[in-house]
Jmol script that loads the backbone (N, CA, C; Angstrom):
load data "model"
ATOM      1  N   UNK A   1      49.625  20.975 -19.782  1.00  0.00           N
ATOM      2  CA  UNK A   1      48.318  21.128 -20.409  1.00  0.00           C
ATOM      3  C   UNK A   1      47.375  21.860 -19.450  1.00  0.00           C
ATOM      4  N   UNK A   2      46.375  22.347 -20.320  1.00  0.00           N
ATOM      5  CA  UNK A   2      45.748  22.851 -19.082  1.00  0.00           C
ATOM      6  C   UNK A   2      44.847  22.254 -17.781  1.00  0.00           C
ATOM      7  N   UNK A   3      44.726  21.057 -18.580  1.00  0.00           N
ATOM      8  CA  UNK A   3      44.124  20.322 -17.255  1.00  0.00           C
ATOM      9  C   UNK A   3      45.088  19.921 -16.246  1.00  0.00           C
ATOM     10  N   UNK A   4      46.340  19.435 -16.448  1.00  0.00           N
ATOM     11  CA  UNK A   4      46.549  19.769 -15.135  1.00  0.00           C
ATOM     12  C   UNK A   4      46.812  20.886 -14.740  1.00  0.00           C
ATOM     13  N   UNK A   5      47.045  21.772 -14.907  1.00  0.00           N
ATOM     14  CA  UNK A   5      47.211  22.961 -14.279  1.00  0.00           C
ATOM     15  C   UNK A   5      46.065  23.280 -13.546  1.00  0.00           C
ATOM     16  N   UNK A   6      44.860  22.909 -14.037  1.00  0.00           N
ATOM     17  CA  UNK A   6      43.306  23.288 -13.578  1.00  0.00           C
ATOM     18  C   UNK A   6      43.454  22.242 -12.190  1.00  0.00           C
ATOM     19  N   UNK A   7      43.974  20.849 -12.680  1.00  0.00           N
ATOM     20  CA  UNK A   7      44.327  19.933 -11.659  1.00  0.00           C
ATOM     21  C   UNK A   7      44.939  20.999  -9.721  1.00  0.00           C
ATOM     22  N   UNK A   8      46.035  21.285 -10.495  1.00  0.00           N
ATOM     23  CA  UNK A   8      47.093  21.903  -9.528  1.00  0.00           C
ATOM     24  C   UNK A   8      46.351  22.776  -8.662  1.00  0.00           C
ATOM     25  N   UNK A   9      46.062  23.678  -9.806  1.00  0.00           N
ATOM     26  CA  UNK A   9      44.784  24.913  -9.112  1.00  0.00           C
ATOM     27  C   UNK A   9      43.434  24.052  -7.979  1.00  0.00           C
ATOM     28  N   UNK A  10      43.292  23.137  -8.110  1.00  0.00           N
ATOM     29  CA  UNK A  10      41.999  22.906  -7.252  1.00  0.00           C
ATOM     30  C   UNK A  10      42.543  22.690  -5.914  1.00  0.00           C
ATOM     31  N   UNK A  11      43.826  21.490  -6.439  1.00  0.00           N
ATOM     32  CA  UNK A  11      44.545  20.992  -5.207  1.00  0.00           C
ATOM     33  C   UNK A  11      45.025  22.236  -4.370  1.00  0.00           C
ATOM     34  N   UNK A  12      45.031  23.381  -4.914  1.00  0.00           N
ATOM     35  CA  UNK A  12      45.810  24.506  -4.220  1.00  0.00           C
ATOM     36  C   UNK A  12      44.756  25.609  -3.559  1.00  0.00           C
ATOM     37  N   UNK A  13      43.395  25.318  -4.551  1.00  0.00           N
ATOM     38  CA  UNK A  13      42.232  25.908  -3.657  1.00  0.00           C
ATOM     39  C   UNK A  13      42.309  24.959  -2.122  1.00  0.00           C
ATOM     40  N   UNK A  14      42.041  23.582  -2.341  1.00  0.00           N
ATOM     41  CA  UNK A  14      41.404  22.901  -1.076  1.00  0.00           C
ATOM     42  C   UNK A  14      42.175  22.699   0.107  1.00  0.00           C
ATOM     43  N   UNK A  15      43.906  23.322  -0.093  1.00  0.00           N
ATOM     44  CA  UNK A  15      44.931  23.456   0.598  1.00  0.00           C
ATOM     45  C   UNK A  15      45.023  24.938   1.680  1.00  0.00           C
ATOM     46  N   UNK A  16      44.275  25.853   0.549  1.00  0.00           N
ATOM     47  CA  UNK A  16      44.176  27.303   0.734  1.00  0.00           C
ATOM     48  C   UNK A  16      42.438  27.433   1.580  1.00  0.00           C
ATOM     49  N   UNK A  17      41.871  26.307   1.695  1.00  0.00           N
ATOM     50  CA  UNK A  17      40.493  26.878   1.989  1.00  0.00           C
ATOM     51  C   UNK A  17      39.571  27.797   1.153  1.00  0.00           C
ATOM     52  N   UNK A  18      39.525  27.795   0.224  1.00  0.00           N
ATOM     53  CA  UNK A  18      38.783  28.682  -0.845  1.00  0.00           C
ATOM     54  C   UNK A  18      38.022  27.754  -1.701  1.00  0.00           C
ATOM     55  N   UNK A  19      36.872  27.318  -0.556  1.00  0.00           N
ATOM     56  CA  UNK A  19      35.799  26.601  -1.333  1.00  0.00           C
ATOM     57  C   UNK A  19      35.261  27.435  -2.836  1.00  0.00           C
ATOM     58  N   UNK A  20      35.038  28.956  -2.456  1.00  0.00           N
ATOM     59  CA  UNK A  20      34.156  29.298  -3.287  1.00  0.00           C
ATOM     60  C   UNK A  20      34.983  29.208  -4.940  1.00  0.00           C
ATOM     61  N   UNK A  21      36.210  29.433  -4.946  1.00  0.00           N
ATOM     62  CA  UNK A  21      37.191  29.362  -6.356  1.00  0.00           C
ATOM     63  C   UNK A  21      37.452  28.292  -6.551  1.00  0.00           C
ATOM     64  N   UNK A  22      37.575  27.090  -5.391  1.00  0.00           N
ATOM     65  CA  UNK A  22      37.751  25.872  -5.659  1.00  0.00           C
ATOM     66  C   UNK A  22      36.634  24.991  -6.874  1.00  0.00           C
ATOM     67  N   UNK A  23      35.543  25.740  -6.374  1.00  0.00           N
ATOM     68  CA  UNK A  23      34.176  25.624  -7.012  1.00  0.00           C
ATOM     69  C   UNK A  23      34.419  25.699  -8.676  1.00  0.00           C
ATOM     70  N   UNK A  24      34.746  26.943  -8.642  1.00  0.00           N
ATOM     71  CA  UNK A  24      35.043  27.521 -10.376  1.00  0.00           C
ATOM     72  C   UNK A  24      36.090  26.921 -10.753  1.00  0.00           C
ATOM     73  N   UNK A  25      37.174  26.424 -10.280  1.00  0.00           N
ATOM     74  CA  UNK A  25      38.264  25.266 -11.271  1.00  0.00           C
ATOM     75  C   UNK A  25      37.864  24.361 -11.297  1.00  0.00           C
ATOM     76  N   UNK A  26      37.063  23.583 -10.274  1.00  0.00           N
ATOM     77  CA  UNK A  26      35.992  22.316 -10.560  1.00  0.00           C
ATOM     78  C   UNK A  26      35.096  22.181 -11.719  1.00  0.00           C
ATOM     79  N   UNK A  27      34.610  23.075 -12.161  1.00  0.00           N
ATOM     80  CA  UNK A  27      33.862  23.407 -13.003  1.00  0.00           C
ATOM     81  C   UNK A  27      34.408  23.664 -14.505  1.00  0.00           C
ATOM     82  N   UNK A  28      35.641  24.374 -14.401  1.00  0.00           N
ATOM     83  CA  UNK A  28      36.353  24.605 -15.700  1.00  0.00           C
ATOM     84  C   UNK A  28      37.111  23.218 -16.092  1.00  0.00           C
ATOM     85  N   UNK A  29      37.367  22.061 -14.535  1.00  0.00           N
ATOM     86  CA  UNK A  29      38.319  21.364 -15.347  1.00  0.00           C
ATOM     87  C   UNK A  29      37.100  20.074 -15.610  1.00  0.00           C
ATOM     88  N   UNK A  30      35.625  20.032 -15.146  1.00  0.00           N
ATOM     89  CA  UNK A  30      34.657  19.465 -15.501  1.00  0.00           C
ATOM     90  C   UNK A  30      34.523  19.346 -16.882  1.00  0.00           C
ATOM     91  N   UNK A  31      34.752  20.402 -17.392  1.00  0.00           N
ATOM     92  CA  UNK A  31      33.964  20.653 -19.121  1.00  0.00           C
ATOM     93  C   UNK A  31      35.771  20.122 -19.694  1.00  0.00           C
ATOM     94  N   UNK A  32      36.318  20.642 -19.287  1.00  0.00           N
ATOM     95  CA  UNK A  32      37.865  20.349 -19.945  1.00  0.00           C
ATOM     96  C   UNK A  32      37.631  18.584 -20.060  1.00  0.00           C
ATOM     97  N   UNK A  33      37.978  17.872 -18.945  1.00  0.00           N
ATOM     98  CA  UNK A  33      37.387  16.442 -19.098  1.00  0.00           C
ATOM     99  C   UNK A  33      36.686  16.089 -20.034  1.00  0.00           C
ATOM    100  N   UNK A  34      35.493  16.542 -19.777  1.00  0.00           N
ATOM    101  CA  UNK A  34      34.144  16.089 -20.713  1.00  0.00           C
ATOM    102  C   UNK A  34      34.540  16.353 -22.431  1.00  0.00           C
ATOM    103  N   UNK A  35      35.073  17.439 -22.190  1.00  0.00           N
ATOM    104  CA  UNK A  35      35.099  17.938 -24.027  1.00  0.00           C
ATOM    105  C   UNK A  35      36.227  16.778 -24.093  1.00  0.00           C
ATOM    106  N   UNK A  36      37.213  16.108 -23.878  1.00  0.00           N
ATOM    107  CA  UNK A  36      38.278  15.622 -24.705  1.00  0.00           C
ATOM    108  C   UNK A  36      37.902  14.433 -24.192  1.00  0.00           C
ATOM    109  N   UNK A  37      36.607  14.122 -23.668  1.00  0.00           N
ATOM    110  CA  UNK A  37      36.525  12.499 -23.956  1.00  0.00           C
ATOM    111  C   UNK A  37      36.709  11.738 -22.612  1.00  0.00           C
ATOM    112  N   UNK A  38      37.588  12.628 -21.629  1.00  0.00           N
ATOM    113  CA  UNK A  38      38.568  11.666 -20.672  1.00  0.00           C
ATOM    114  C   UNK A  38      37.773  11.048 -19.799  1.00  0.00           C
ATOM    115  N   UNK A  39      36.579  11.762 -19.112  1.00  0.00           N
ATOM    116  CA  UNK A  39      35.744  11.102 -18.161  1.00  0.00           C
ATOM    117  C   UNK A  39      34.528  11.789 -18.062  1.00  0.00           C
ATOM    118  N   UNK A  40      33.770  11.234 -18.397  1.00  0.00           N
ATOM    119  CA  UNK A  40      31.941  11.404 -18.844  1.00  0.00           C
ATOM    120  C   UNK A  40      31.511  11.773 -17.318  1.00  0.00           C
ATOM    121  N   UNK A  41      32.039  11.993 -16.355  1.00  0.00           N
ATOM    122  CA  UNK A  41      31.499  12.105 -15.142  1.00  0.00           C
ATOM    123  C   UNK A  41      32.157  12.832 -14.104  1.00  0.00           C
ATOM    124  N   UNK A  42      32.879  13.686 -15.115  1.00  0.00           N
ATOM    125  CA  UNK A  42      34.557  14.151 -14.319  1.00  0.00           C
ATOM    126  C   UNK A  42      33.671  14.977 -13.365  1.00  0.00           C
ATOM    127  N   UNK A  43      34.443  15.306 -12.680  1.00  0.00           N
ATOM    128  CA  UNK A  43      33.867  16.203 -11.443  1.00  0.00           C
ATOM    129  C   UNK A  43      32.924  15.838 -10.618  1.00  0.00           C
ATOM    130  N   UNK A  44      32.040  14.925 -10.726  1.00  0.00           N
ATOM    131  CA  UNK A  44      31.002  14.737  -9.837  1.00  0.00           C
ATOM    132  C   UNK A  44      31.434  14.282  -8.953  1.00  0.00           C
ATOM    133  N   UNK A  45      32.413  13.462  -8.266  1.00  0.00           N
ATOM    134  CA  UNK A  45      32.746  13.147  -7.066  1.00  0.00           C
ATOM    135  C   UNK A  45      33.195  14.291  -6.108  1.00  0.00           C
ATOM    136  N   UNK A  46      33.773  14.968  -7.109  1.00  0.00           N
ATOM    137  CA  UNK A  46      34.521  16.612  -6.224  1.00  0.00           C
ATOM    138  C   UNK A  46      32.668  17.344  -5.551  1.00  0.00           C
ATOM    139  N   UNK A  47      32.357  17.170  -6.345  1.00  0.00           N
ATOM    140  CA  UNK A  47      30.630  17.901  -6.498  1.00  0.00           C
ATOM    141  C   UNK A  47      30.106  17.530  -4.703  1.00  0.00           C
ATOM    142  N   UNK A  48      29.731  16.110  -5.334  1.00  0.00           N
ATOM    143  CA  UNK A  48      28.951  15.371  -3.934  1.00  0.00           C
ATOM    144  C   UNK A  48      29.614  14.981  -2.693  1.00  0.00           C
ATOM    145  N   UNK A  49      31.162  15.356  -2.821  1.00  0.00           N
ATOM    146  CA  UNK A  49      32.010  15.583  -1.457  1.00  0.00           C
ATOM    147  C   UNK A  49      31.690  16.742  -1.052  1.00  0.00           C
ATOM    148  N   UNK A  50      31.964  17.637  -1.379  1.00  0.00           N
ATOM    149  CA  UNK A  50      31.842  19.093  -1.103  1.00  0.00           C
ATOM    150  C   UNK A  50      30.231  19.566  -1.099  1.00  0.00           C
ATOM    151  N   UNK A  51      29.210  18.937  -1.072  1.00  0.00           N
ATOM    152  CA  UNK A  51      27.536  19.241  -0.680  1.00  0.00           C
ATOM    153  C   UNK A  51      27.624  17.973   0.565  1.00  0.00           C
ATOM    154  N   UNK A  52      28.507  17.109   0.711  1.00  0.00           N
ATOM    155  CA  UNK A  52      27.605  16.558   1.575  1.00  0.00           C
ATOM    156  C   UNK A  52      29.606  17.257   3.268  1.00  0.00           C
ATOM    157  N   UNK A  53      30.282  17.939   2.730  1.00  0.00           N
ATOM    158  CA  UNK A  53      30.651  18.815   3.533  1.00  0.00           C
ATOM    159  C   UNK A  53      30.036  20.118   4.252  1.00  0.00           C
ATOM    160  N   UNK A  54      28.967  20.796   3.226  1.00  0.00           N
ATOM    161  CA  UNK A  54      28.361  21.582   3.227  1.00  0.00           C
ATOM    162  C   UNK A  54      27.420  21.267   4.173  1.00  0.00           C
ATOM    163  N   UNK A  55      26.867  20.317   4.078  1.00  0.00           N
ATOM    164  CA  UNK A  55      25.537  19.445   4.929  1.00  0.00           C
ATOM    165  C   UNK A  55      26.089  19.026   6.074  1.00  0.00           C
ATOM    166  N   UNK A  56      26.850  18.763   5.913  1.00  0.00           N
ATOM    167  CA  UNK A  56      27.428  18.498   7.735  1.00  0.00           C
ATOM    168  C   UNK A  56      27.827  19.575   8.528  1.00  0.00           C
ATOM    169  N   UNK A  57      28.466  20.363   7.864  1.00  0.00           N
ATOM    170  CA  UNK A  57      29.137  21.810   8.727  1.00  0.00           C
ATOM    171  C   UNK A  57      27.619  23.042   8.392  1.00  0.00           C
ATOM    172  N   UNK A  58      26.471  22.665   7.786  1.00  0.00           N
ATOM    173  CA  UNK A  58      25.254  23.545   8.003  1.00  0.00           C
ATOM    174  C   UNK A  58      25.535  24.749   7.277  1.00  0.00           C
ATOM    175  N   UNK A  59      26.219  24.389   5.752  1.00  0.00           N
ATOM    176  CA  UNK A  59      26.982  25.746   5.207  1.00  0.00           C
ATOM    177  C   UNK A  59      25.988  25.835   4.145  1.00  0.00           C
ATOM    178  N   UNK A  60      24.716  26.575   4.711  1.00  0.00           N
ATOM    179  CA  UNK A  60      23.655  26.582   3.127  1.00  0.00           C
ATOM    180  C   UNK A  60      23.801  26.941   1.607  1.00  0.00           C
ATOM    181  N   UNK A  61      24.630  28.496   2.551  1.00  0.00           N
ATOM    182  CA  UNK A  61      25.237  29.024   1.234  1.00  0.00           C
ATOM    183  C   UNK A  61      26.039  28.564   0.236  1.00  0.00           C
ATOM    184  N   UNK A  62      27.052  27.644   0.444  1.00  0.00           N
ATOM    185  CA  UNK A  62      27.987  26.735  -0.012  1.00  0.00           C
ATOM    186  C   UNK A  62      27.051  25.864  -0.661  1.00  0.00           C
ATOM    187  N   UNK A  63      26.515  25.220  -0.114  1.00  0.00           N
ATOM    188  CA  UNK A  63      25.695  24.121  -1.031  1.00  0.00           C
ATOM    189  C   UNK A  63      24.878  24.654  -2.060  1.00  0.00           C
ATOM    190  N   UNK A  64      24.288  25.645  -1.756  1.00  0.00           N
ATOM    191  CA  UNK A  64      23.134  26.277  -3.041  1.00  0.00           C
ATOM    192  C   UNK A  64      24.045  26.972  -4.255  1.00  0.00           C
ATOM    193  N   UNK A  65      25.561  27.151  -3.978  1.00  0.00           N
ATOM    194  CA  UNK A  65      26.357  28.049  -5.014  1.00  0.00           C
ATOM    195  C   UNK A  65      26.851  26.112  -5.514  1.00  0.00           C
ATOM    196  N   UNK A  66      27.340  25.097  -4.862  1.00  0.00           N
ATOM    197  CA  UNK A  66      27.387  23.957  -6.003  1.00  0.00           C
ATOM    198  C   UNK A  66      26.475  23.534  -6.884  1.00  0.00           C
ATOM    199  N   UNK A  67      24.779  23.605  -5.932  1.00  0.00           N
ATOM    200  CA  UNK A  67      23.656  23.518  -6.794  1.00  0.00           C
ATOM    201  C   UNK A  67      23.935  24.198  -8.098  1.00  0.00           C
ATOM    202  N   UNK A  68      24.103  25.145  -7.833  1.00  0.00           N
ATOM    203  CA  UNK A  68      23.869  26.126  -9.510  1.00  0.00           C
ATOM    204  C   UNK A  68      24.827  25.637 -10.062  1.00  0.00           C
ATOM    205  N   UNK A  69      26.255  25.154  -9.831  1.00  0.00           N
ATOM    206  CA  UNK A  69      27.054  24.834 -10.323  1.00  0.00           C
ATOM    207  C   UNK A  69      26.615  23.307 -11.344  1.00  0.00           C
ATOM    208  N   UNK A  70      26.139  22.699 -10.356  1.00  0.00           N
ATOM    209  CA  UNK A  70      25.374  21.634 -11.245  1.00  0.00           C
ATOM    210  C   UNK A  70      24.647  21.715 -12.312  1.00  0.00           C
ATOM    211  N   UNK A  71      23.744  22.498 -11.653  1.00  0.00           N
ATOM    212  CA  UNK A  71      23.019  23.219 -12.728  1.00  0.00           C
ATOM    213  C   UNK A  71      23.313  23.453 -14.466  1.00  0.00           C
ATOM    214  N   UNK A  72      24.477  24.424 -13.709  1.00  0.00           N
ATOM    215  CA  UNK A  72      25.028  25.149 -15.154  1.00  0.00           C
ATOM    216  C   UNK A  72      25.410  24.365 -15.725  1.00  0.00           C
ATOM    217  N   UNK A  73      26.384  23.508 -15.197  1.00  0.00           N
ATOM    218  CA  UNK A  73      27.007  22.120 -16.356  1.00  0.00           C
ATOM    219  C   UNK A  73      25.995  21.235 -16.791  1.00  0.00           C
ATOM    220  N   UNK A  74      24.802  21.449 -16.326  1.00  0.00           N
ATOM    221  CA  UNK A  74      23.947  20.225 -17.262  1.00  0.00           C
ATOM    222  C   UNK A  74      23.306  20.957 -18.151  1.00  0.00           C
ATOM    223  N   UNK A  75      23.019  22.235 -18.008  1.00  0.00           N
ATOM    224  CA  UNK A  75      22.868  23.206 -19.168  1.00  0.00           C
ATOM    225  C   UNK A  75      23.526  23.415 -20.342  1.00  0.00           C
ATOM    226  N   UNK A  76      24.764  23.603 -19.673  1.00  0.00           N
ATOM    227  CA  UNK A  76      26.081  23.853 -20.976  1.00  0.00           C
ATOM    228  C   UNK A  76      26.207  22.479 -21.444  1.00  0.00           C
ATOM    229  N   UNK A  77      26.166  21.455 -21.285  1.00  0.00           N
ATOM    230  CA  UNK A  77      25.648  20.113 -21.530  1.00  0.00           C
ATOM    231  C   UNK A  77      24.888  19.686 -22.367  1.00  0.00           C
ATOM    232  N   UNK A  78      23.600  20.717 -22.120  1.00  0.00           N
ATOM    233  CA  UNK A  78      22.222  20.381 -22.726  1.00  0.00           C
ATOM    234  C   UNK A  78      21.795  19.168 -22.296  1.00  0.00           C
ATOM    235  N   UNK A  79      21.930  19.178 -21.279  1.00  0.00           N
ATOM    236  CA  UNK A  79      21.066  17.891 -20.675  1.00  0.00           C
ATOM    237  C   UNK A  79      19.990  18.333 -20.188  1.00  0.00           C
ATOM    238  N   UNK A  80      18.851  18.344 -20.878  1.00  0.00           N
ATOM    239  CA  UNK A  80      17.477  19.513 -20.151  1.00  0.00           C
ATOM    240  C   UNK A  80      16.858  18.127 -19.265  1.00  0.00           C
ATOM    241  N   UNK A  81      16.757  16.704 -19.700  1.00  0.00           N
ATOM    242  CA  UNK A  81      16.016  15.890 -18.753  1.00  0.00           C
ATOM    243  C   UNK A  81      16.074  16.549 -17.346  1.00  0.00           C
ATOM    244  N   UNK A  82      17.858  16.099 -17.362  1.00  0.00           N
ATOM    245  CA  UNK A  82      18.359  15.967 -16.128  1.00  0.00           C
ATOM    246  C   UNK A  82      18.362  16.988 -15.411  1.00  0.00           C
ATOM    247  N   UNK A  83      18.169  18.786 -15.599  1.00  0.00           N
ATOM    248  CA  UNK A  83      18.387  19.790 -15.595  1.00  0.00           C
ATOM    249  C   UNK A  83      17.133  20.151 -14.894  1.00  0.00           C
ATOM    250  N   UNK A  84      15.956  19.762 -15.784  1.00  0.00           N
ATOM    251  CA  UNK A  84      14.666  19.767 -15.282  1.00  0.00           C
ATOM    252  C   UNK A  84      14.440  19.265 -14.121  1.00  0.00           C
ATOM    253  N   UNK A  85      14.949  17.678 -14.095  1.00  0.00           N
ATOM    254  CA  UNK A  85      14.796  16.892 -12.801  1.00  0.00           C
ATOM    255  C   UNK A  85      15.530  17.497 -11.851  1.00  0.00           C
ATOM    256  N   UNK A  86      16.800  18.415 -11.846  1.00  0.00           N
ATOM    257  CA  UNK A  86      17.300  18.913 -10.915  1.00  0.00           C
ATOM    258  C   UNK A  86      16.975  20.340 -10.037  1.00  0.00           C
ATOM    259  N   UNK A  87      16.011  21.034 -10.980  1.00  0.00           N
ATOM    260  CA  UNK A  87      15.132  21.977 -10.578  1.00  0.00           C
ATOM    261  C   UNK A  87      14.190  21.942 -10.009  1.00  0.00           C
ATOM    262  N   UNK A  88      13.779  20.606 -10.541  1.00  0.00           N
ATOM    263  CA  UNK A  88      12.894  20.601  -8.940  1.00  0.00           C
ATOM    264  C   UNK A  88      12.860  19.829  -7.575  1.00  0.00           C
ATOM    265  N   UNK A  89      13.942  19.251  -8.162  1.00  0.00           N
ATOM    266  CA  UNK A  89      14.397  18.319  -6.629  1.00  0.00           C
ATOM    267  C   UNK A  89      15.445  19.505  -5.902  1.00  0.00           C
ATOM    268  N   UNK A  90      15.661  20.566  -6.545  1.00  0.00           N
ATOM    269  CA  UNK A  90      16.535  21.579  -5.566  1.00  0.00           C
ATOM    270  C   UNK A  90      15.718  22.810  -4.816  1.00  0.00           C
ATOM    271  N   UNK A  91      14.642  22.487  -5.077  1.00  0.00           N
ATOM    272  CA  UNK A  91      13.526  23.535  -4.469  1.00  0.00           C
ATOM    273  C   UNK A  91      14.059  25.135  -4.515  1.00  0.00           C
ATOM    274  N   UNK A  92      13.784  26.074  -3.582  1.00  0.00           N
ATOM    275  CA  UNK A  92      13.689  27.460  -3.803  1.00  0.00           C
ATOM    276  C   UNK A  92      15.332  27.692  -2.890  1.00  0.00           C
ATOM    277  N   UNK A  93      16.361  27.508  -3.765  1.00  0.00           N
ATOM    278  CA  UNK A  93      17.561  27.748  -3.397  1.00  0.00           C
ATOM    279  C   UNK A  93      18.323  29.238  -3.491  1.00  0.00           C
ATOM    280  N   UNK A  94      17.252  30.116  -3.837  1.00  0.00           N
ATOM    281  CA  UNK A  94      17.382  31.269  -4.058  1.00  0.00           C
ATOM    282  C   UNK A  94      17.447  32.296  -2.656  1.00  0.00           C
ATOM    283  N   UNK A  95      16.213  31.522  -2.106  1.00  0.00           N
ATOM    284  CA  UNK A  95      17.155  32.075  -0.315  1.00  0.00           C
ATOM    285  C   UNK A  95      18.115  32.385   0.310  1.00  0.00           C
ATOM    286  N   UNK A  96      19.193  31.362  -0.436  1.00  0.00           N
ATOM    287  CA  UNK A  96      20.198  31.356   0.404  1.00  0.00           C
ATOM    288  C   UNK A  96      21.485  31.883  -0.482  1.00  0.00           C
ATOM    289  N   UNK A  97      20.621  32.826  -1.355  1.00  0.00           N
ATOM    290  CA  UNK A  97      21.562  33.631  -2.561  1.00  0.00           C
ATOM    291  C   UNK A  97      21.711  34.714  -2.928  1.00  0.00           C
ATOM    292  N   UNK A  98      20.231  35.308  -1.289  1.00  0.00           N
ATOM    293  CA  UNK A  98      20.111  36.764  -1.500  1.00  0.00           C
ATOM    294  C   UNK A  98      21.442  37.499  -1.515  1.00  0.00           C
ATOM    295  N   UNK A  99      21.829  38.441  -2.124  1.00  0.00           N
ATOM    296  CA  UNK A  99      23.126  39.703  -2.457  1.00  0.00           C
ATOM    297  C   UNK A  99      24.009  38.850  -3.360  1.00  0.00           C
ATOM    298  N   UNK A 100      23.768  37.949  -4.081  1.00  0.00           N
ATOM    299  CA  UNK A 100      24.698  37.568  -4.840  1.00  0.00           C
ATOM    300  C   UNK A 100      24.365  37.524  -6.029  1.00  0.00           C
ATOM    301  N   UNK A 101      25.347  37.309  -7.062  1.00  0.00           N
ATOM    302  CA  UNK A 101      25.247  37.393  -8.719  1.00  0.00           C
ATOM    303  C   UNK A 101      24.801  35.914  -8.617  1.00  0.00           C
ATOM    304  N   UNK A 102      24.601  34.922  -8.178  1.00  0.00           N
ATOM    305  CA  UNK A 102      24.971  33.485  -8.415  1.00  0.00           C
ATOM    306  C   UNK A 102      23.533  33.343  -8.621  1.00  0.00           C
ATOM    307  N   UNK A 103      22.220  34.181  -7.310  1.00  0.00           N
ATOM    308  CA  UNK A 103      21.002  34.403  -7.653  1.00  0.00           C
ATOM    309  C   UNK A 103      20.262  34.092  -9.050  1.00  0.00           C
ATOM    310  N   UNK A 104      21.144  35.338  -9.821  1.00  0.00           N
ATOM    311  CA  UNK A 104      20.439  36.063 -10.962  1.00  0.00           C
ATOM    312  C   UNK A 104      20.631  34.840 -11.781  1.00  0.00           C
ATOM    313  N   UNK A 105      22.008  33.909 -12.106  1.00  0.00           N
ATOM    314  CA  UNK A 105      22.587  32.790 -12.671  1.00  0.00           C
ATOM    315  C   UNK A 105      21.516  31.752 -12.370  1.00  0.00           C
ATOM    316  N   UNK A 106      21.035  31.658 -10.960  1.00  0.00           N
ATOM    317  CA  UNK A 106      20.245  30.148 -11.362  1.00  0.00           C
ATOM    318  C   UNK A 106      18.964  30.755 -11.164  1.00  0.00           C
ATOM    319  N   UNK A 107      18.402  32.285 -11.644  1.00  0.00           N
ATOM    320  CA  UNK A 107      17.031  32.461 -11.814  1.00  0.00           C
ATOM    321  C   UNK A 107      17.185  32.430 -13.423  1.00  0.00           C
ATOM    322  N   UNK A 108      18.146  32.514 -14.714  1.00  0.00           N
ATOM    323  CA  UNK A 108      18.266  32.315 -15.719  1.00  0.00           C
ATOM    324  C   UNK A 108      18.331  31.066 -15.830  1.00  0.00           C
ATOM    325  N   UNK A 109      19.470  30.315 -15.293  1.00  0.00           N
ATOM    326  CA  UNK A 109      19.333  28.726 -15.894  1.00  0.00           C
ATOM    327  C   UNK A 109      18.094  28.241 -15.219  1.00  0.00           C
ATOM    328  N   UNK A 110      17.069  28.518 -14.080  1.00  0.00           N
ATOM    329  CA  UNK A 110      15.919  28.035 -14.004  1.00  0.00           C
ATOM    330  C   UNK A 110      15.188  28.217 -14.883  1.00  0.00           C
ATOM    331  N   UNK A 111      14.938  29.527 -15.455  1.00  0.00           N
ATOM    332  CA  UNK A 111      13.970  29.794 -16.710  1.00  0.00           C
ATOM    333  C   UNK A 111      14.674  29.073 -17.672  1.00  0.00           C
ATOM    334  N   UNK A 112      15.741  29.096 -18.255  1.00  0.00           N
ATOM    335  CA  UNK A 112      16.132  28.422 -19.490  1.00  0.00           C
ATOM    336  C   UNK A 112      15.268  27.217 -19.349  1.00  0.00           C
ATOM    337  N   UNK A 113      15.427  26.484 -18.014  1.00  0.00           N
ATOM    338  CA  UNK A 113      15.623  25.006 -17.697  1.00  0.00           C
ATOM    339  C   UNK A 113      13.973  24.533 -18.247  1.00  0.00           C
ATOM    340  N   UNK A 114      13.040  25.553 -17.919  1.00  0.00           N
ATOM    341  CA  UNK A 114      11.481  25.614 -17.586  1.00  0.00           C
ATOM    342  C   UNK A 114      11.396  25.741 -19.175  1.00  0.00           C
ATOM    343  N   UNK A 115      12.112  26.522 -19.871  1.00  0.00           N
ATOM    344  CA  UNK A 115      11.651  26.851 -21.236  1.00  0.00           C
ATOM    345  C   UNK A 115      11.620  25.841 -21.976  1.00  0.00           C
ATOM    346  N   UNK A 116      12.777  25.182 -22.286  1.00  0.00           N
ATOM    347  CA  UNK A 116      13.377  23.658 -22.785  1.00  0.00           C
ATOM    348  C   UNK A 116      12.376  23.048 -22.118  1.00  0.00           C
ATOM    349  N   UNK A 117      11.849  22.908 -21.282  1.00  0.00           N
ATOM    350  CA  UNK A 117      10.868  21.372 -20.970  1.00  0.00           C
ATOM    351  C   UNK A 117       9.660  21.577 -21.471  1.00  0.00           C
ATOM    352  N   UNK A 118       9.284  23.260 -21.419  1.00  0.00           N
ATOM    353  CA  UNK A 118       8.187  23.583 -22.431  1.00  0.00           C
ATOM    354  C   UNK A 118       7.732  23.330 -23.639  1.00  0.00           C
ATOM    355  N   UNK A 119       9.008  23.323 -24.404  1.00  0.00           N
ATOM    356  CA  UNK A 119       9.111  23.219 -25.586  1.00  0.00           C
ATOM    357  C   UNK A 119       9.372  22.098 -25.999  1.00  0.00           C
ATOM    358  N   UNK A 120       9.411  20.817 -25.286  1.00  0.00           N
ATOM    359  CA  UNK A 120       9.476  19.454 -25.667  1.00  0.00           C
ATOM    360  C   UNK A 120       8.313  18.653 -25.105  1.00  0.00           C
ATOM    361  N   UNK A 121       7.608  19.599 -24.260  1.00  0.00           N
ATOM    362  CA  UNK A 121       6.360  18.760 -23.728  1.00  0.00           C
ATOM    363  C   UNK A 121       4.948  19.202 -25.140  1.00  0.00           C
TER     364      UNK A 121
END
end "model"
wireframe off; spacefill off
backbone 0.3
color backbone group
């Protein structure tokens, strides 16, 4: 199935050192979980290991590309509470995103995030 395979793939990122792809099968097998029910919380342990790795080894960049990662899944989620609350407890993470596409990604899901709270306040 494909989750494990998504399984296999992570185990084979974190074997290989490739935080940054490790990131993106975390993420694909997040929603895989979530959509079929299996665990309402899948991935978050992979999440808050790997930011508080980031935080110890002083890897900014690493941590601000899981941020968005968070991000995005509470978006694709539609969880705007939580989405909201996470925008601003993640302050201006865009610093540490200059030359990257990942930037432009959480200057959209920030505006999305801002729009949705607009529109319910």
């Amino acid at each position: 199935s494909i989750q494990k395979e998504l399984e296999v793939a992570a185990h084979i990122m974190t074997l290989l050192k490739q935080d940054d792809k490790k990131l993106e099968v975390i993420g694909l097998l997040t929603t895989v979980k979530k959509l079929r029910g299996i665990d309402a919380e899948a991935g978050d342990e992979i999440l808050v290991s790997t930011l508080a790795t980031a935080a110890s080894n002083g890897d900014s960049l690493l941590s601000a590309t899981v941020n968005v990662m968070k991000l995005s899944l509470l978006v694709f989620y539609q969880e705007w509470k939580e989405a909201v609350d996470f925008v601003r407890k993640a302050g201006n993470i865009r610093q540490f995103l200059s030359g990257s596409f990942v930037s432009v990604r959480y200057t959209f899901l920030e505006a999305l995030t801002n729009l949705k709270a607009a529109q319910s306040a």
